[in-house]
N, C-alpha and C positions, 0 to 999 in steps of 0.2 A: 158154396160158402156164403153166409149173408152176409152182407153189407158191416163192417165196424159203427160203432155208435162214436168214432169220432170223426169230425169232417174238417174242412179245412180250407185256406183263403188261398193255396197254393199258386193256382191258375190265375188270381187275379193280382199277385204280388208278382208271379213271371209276368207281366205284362206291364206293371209300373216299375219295373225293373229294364227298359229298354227291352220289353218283348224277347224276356230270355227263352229261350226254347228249353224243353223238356232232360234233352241230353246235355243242353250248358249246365244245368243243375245238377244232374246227376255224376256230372264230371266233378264239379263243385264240391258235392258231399259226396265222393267216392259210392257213388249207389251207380244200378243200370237204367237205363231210359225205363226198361219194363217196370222196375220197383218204381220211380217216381208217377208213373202213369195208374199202377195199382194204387196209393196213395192217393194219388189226386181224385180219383173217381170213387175215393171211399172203400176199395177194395180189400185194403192190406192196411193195418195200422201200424205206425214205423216204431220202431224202438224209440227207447227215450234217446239214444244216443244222437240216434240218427234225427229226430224231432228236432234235437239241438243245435246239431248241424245244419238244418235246413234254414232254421233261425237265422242262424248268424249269419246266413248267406244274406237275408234280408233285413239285416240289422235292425231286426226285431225279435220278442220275446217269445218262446213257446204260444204264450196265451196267445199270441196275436196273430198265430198263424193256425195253430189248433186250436177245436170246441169239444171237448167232451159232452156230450147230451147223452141223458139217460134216455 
């Protein structure tokens, strides 16, 4: 499966979040470690719903955690 064309600040927002770990997220937005980890490495691109959720864990906007690039 190739890579999605969108990428994402994930990694570096768990970490100015008090070094959240993988699975405090995914507990957070009802997702698995595996799905967050697909994500994070560009693998899997989340639902909107789920995009949104991961948002508001970081009380920030879509935009500013996801980059659509053509």
């Amino acid at each position: 499966m190739p890579p999605t064309a969108i990428t994402n600040h994930i990694r570096r927002l768990r970490f100015e979040h008090g070094e959240m770990t993988q699975q405090h997220l995914a507990d957070k937005v009802g997702a698995t470690r595996q799905t967050i980890i697909a994500i994070e490495s560009g693998k899997y691109a989340p639902s909107l719903e789920l995009a949104f959720r991961i948002a508001r864990v970081f009380g920030s906007g879509v935009e500013d955690v996801f980059v659509y690039a053509l």
